[in-house]
Structures are given as C-alpha cells and as structure tokens.
C-alpha positions, 0 to 999 in steps of 0.5 A, a space after each residue: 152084255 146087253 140085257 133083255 130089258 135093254 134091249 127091250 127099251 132100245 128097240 123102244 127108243 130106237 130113233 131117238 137113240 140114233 139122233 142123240 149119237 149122230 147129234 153128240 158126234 159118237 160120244 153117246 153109245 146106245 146104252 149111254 143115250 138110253 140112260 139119258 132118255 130114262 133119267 129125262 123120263 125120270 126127271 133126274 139129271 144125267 151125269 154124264 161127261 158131256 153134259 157136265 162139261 156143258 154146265 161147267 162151260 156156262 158156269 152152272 152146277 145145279 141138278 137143274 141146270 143138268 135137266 135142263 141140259 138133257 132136255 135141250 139136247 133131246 129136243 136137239 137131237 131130234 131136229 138134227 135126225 134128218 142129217 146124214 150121220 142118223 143113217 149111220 147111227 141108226 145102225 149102230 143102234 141096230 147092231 146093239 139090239 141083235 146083240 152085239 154091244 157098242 163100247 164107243 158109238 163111233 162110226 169113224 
C-alpha cells in the first residue's frame, strides 16, 4: 500500500518518475524510480538491479561509480521523456498516486 508521503513525493516527481520508467523500458516501478530520485537527492548510491549491472558491465564496483550511474540515467531519462512510452508512463504513474500500486511498471 502506497503511503501519504509516497504518494506525496510521486505527485512531486511525477514527470521525472514517468521518464525513468518509459527510459528503463518498465524495469522501474514508480516507488522503485522514486527511491532512485531520493537517494541522488541524498547523494547516495542506488542499489538497484539495473544499475549494479551497469557497473558490473563497465567493470566499476565503487559507491561513486553508482552515483554517477544514477545520475546519468536521470539526465537520460529526461531527455528521452518526449518519446511516445512517456505518455504511457505518465499513467502508470498516475494510477499509483490514486492508489492503486504497480508491482512491475510494464505496460505491455
């Protein structure tokens, strides 16, 4: 169940929520993406699946490397909200703030 200040914070973060589940092609669920935005914010790495697997590909195993990971899939994300997967991650996103929480992002 999806909390107040969850749902608080993803009504926040909305678009940039949207852009990181339409860029990471449904790995990130909105609470997952919003994680991701507050450890950045936090300035502390973000263990997730995918990013450590980034890392583990460039051969990188240092908090720092996630950082910089996080960040450049924020900036990524970001550019790339414009596609046509936004839109439908936008409600994706939308569905989880009135409630009704993602247990995977997929919209396919």
């Amino acid at each position: 169940m999806i909390g107040d200040s969850d749902r608080k914070m993803l009504k926040r973060y909305r678009h940039i929520i949207a852009a990181l589940i339409a860029y990471s092609i449904g790995y990130f669920t909105p609470l997952a993406a919003l994680r991701a935005i507050e450890d950045y914010k936090k300035n502390q790495p973000n263990f997730c699946e995918w990013y450590l697997d980034i890392a583990w590909k460039r051969g990188v195993k240092e908090d720092e490397d996630l950082l910089e990971i996080n960040r450049n899939i924020l900036k990524a994300s970001i550019k790339y909200r414009h596609c046509q997967d936004f839109k439908l991650a936008l409600q994706v996103v939308d569905r989880n703030i009135s409630g009704q929480e993602s247990l995977g992002a997929s919209w396919f």
